[in-house]
ZASEZA-274712 format. One record per residue (C-alpha): x, y, z; residue in one letter. Coordinates in steps of 0.02 Angstrom, whole numbers, plus 50000, padded with zeros to 5 digits. Layout:
REM ZASEZA-274712
      c1      c2      c3   residu
       X       Y       Z        A
...
//
This chain:
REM ZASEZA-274712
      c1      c2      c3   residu
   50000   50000   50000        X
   50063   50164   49980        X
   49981   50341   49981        X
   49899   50327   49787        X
   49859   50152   49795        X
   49782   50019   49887        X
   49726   49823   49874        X
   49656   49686   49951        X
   49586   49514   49914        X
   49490   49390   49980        X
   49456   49224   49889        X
   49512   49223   49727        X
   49434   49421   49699        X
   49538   49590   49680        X
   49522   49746   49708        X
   49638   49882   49697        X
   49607   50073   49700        X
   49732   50206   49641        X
   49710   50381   49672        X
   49698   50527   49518        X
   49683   50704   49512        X
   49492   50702   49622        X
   49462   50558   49565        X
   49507   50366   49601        X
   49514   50200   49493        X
   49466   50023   49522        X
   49523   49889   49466        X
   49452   49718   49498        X
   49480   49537   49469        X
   49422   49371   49490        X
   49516   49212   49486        X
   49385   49087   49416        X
   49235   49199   49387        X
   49073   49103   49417        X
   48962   49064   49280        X
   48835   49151   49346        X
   48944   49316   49377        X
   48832   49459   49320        X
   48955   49605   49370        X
   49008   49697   49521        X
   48909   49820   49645        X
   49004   49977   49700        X
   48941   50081   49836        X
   49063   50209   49907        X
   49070   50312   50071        X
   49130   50523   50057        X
   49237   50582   50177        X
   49092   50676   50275        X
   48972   50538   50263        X
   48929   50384   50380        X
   48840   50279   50260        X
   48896   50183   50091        X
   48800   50234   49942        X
   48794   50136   49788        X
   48872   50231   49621        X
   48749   50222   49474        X
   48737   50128   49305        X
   48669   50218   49157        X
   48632   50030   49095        X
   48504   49904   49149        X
   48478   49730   49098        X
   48289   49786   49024        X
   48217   49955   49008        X
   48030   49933   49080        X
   47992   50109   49008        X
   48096   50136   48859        X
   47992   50317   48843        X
   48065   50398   48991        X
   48187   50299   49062        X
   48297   50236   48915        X
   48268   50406   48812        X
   48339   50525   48960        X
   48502   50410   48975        X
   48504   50485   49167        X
   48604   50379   49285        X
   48435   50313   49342        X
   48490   50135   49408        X
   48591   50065   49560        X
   48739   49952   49557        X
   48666   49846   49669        X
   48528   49800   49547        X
   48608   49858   49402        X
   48806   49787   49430        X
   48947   49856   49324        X
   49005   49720   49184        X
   49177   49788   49183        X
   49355   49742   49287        X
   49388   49945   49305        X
   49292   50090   49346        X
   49331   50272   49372        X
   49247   50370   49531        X
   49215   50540   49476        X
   49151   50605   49631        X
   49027   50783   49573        X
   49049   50854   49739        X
   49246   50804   49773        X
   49296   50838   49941        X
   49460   50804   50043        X
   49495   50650   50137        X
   49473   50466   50137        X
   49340   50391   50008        X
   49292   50213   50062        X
   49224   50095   49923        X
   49143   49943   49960        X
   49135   49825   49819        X
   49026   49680   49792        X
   49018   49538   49668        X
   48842   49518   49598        X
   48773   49326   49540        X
   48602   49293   49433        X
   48554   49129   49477        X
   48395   49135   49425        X
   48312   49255   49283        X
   48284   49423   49359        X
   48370   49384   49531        X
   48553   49451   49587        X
   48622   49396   49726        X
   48773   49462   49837        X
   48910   49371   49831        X
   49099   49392   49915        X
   49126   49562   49959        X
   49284   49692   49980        X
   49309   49858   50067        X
   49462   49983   50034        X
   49487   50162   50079        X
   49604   50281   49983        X
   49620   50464   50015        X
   49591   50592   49872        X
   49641   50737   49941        X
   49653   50853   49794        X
   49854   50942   49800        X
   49974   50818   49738        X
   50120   50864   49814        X
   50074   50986   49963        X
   50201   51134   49946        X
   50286   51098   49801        X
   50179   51026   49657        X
   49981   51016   49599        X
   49918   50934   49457        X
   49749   50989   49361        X
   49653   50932   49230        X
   49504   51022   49151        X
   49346   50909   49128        X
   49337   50900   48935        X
   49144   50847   48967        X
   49050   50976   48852        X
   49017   50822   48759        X
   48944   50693   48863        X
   48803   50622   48942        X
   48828   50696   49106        X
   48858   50887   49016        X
   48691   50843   48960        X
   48593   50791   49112        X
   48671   50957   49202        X
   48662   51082   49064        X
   48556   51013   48913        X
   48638   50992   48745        X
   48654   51168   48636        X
   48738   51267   48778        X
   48791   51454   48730        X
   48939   51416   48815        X
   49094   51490   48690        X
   49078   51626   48557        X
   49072   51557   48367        X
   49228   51645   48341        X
   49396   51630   48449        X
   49410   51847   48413        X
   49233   51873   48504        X
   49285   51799   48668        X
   49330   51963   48783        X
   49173   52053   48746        X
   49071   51874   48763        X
   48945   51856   48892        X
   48948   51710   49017        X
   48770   51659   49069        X
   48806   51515   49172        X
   48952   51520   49297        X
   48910   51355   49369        X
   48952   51285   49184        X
   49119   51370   49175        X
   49169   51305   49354        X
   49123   51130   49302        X
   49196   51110   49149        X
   49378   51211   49189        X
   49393   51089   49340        X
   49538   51082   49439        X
   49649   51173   49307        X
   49510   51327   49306        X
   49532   51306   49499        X
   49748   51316   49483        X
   49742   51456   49351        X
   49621   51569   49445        X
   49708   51532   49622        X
   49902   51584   49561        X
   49795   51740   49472        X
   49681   51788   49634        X
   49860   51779   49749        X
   49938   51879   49640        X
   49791   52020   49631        X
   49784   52035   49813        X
   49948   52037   49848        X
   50061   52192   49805        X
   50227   52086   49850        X
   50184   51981   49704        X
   50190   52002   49486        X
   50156   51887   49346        X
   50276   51859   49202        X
   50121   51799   49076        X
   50193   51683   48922        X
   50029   51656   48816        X
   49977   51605   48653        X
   49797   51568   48634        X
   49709   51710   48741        X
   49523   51750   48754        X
   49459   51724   48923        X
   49384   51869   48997        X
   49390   51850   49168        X
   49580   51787   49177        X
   49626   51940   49051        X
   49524   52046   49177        X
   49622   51975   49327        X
   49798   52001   49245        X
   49723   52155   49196        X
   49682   52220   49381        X
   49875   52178   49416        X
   49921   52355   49328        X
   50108   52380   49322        X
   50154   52218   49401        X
   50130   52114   49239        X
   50231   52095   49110        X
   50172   51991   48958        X
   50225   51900   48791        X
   50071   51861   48694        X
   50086   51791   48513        X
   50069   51862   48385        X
   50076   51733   48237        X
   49951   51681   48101        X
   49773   51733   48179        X
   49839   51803   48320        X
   49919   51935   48204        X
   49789   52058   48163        X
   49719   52196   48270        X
   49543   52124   48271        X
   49603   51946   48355        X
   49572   51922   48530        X
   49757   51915   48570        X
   49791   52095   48498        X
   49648   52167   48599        X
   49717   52081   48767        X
   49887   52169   48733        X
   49806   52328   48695        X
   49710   52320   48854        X
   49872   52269   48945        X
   49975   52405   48876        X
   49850   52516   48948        X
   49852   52441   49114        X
   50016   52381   49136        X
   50120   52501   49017        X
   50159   52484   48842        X
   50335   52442   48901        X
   50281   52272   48979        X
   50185   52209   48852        X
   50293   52119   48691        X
   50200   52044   48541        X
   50320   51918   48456        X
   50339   51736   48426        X
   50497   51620   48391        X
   50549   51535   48224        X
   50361   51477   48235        X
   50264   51512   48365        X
   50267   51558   48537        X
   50194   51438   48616        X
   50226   51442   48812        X
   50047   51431   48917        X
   50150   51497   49075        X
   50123   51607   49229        X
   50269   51650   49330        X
   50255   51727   49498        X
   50379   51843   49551        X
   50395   51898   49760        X
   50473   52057   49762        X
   50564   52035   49597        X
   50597   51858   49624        X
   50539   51706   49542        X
   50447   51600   49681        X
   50325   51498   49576        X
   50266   51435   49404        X
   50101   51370   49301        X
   50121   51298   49136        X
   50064   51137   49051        X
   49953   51119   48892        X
   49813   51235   48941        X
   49787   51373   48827        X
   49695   51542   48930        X
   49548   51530   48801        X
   49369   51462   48797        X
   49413   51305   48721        X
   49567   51272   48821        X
   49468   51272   48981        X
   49321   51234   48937        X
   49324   51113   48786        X
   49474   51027   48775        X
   49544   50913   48855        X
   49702   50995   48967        X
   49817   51002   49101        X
   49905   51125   49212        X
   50053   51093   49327        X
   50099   51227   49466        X
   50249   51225   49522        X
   50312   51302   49713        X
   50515   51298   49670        X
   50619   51458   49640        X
   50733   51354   49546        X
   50612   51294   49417        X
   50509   51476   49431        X
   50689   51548   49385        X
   50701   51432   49224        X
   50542   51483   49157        X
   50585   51687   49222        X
   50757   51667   49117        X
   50663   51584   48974        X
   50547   51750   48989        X
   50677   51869   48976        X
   50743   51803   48828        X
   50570   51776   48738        X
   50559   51959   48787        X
   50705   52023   48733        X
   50769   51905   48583        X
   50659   51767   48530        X
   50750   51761   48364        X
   50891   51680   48470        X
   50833   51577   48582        X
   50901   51415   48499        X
   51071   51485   48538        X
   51047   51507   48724        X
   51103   51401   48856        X
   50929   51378   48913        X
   50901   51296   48730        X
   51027   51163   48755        X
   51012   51045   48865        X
   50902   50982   48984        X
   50899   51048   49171        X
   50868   50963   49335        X
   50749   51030   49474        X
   50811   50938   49599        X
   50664   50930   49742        X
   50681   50897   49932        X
   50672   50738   50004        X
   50495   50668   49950        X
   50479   50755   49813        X
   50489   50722   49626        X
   50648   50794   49529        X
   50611   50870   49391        X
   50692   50892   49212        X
   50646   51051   49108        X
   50707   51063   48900        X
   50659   51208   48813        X
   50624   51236   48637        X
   50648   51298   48511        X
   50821   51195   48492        X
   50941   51176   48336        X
   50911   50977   48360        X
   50723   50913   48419        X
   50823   50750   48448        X
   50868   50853   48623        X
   50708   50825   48689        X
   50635   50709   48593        X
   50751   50561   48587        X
   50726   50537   48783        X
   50531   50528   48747        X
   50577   50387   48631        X
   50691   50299   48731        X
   50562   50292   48891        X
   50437   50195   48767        X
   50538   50083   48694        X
   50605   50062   48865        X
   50441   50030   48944        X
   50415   49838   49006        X
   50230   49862   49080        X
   50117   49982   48967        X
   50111   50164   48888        X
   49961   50273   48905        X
   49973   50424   48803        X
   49871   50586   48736        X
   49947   50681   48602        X
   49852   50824   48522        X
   49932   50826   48337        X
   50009   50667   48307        X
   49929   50632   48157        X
   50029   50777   48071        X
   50184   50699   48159        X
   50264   50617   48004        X
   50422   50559   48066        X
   50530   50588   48186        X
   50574   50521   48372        X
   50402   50529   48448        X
   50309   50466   48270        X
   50417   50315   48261        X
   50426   50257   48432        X
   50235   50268   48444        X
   50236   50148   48279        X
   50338   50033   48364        X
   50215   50040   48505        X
   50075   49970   48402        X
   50201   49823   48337        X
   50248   49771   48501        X
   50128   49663   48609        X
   50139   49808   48769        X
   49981   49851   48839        X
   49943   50035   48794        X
   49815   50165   48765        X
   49831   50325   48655        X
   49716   50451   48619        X
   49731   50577   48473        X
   49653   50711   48352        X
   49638   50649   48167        X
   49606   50755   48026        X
   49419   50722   48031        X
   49396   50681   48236        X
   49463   50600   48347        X
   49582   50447   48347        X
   49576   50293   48478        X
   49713   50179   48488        X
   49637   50032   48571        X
   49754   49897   48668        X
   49715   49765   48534        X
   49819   49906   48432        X
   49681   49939   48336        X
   49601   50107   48288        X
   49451   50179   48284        X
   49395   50360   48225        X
   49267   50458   48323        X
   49169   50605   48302        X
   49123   50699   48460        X
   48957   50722   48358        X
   48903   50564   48351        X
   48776   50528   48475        X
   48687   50676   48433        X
   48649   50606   48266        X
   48633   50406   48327        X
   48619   50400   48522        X
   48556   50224   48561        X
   48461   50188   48690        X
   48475   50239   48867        X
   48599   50375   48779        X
   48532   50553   48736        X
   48578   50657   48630        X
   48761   50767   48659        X
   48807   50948   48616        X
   48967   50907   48498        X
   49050   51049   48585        X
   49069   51167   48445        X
   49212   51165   48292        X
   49386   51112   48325        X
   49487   50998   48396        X
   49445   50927   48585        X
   49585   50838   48639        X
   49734   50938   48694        X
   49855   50875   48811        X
   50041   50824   48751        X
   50088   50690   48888        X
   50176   50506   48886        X
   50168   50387   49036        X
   50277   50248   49023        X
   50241   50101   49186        X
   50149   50200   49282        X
   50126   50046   49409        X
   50299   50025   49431        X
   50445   50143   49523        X
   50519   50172   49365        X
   50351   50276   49315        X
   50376   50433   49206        X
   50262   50574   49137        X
   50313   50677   48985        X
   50201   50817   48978        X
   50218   51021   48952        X
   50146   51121   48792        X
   50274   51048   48679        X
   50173   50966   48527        X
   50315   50829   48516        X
   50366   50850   48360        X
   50516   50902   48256        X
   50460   51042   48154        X
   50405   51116   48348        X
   50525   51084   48442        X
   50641   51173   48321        X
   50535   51323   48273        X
   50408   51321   48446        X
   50434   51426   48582        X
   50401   51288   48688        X
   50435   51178   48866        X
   50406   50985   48907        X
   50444   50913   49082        X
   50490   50740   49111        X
   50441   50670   49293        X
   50503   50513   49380        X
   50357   50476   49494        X
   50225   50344   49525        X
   50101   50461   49581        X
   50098   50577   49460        X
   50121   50454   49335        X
   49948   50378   49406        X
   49866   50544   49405        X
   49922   50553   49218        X
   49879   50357   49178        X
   49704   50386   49236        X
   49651   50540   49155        X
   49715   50447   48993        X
   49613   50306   49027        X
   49442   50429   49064        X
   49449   50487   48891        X
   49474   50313   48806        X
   49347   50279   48924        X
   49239   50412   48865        X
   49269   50386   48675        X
   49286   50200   48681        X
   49093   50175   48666        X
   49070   50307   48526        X
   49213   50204   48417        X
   49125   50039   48447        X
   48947   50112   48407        X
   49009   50199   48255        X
   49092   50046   48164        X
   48944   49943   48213        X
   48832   50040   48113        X
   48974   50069   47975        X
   48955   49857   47952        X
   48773   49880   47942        X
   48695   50048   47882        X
   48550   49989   47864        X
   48524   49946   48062        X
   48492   50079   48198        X
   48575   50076   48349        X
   48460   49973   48467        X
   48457   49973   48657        X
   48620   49945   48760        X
   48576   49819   48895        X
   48683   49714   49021        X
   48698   49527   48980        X
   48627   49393   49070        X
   48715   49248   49118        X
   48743   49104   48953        X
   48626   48989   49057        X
   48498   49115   49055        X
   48535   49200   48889        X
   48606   49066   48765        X
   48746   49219   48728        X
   48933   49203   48800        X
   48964   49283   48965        X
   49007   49448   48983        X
   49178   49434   49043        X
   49239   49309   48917        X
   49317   49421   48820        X
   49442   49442   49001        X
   49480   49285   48978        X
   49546   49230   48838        X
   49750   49192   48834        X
   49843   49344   48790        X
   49728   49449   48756        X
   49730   49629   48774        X
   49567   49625   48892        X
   49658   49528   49000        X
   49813   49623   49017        X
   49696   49762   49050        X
   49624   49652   49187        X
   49773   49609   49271        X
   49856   49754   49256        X
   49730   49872   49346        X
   49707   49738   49499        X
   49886   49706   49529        X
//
């Protein structure tokens, strides 16, 4: 056991929960499942609550009212009669709160048509207290749940959530705060906190590195900051003209900070830096960066992640990196700071970590690393990657390729030209559109708001064994690729650490979680146009049904379901 994991077992049956960022995993197995196994009850206990209360199921084994019930998709129906026929499942608590959760899980038997019956029975506690590393390091995600069943049940399916155009956002009006909270999650909840410090406190400034940048209420808070801001905003491609959302910003800045603090450039390419540093009288004390863009569709959208940072050291590399963007972006890839990697090294407890800045004459700098930690990897690779699919060649491209040759256990999740991309662990693909269920929601599904034009997933991370000591995360805004990491103004971090890793491993299973379902309805209907989607249902036992159990697939030797099986339980 340690402090973001925990297991037990009793009889043959498994259960082991891992903590992620407000939110925990299990994973559960079963020696010799029964043949009348019909899935597993989970009920689970909040810190500030004395009685177990089962999580729901959005699927039943029959719909008695297909008009209401099946239609609205709500989570209508208890584990306890309505078990979960999978070996994982993610908590995603709505109201998180600090402290222990305890989960009490409970395999579920149909002996007889109609009847479940509890079976053998396991209890585990795991705290999920939100801060990662209290002190020195917090991880956030945003929700990336515009387009989803439960964005639906809270806020029904053609929000007016983000402006049609990316240039409208500062004069946009937000009509439901609630919404914005939700959906901007913990990274909302990071960004806002180093930005609300900094406001009320004259001791502190912000160095602002941004490139996307339309949210009104954070440009209003770096705004109230006056002359203790100093900001490089890009100014390639869109961001160029006067009308774009970026150029008003930096007008508005220049009147509130001083035109002298305020610096529209870029690099070769772009600048690309998400990154708030936070300066205590002058010097660097803390940092933010990671893949989030400051826009509507960064936090509230996309897919993304934050890291904050409480080091001077690393708050110095990114306040150095700042000066020069500043000063001489032109040069950057002749700066120490451009060529070679550098160590954070943390105190006791605490994760090193291992900053490379781009742009660099050779993307092989931080690149080949990334490469070496896959084909390195002896237990599985979980990875989301924003623009791989215009990643031709290169370190990142080719290790990934050898990925889907080898027989390791991994999941990846991608953009594609036309959606989304889902690397399955059979190594398999499937292409989604976010869209879909709008058009073809099967029953109990509803209808989903697609979440507007453009692309959804956004993070740039690689975990390599994250159940193992040798666990790394490879994350920052860098796109991995060699035409960005030689023309990008750009970071990536590289962490040794199981529990980050974890945090990192499960948010990269939630959205092959999320997509999975979309992929498999999609390409059924692709083998048979002709057939609408017809009610989801859980199966029955064979000896009731006639139809192979629903965990045979877990089963059979080598398969991918079954590494996924043993590896979450173990």
């Amino acid at each position: 056991m340690s402090d973001f994991s925990a297991q037990d077992e009793k009889d043959g049956f498994k259960l082991k929960l891992w903590r992620g960022e407000r939110m925990c995993l299990l994973g559960l197995d079963v020696a010799q499942p029964e043949d009348d196994l019909a899935g597993f009850a989970i009920e689970v206990q909040a810190p500030d609550s004395n009685e177990f209360k089962p999580l729901p199921n959005r699927l039943n084994f029959s719909y008695d009212k297909p008009t209401h019930e099946a239609v609205t998709g709500a989570r209508l129906y208890s584990s306890l009669e309505a078990p979960f026929q999978r070996f994982r499942w993610i908590d995603f608590p709505a109201e998180q709160q600090p402290g222990e959760y305890r989960y009490r899980v409970t395999k579920m038997h149909m002996p007889q048509d109609g009847k479940l019956v509890a079976g053998s029975q396991l209890t585990l506690g795991l705290s999920l207290d939100p801060v990662t590393y209290a002190d020195f390091l917090d991880v956030g995600f945003t929700r990336n749940f515009a387009s989803s069943q439960a964005f639906s049940d809270r806020y029904g399916t053609k929000p007016q959530l983000i402006p049609a155009q990316a240039d409208d956002g500062l004069a946009f009006h937000k009509t439901d705060a609630d919404a914005y909270t939700w959906l901007g999650f913990e990274a909302l909840e990071l960004i806002k906190g180093v930005l609300d410090e900094a406001v009320a406190n004259t001791d502190l400034s912000i160095e602002l590195l941004a490139y996307d940048l339309n949210e009104p209420d954070l440009v209003a808070r770096l705004a109230d900051l006056g002359p203790r801001l100093r900001a490089v905003i890009d100014d390639s491609g869109s961001h160029a003209p006067a009308h774009s959302a970026e150029s008003q910003a930096a007008a508005r800045f220049a009147a509130s900070a001083g035109a002298g603090n305020v610096r529209r450039t870029h690099f070769q390419g772009l600048q690309h830096h998400k990154v708030l540093i936070v300066k205590r009288k002058g010097t660097p004390e803390k940092v933010l960066f990671g893949s989030t863009n400051f826009s509507f569709r960064g936090l509230y959208i996309q897919a993304n992640n934050v890291i904050v940072v409480q080091s001077p050291a690393a708050a110095a590399l990114f306040a150095n990196v700042f000066e020069q963007a500043f000063s001489n972006p032109a040069g950057f890839a002749n700066n120490p700071l451009a060529l070679q990697w550098h160590l954070v090294q943390a105190a006791p407890g605490q994760p090193s970590l291992q900053f490379c800045f781009s742009p660099h004459r050779d993307s092989g700098l931080s690149l080949n690393p990334l490469a070496a930690a896959i084909d390195q990897a002896s237990s599985s690779v979980l990875y989301s990657i924003a623009f791989l699919n215009q990643i031709k060649t290169g370190p990142t491209r080719e290790a990934l390729d050898r990925l889907m040759d080898s027989p390791l256990f991994s999941y990846g999740v991608v953009n594609s030209d036309t959606g989304l991309i889902v690397n399955k662990p059979d190594h398999t693909q499937g292409v989604v559109d976010f869209a879909y269920l709008s058009a073809k929601a099967p029953e109990p599904f509803k209808s989903e708001w697609s979440g507007g034009a453009g692309i959804h997933i956004h993070h740039k991370f690689v975990v390599t064994d994250f159940n193992l000591p040798t666990a790394r995360v490879f994350t920052g805004s860098s796109n991995l690729s060699p035409s960005g990491e030689e023309g990008n103004g750009d970071n990536l971090v590289m962490i040794q650490d199981q529990r980050i890793a974890t945090s990192y491993a499960i948010e990269a299973l939630r959205m092959f979680d999320h997509l999975h379902f979309r992929t498999a309805m999609q390409q059924a209907l692709a083998n048979n146009p002709q057939t609408a989607p017809k009610a989801l249902t859980l199966r029955k036992p064979t000896a009731i049904s006639g139809q192979p159990a629903w965990f045979a697939d877990f089963y059979a030797a080598d398969s991918q379901k079954a590494k996924d099986r043993q590896l979450f339980s173990s």
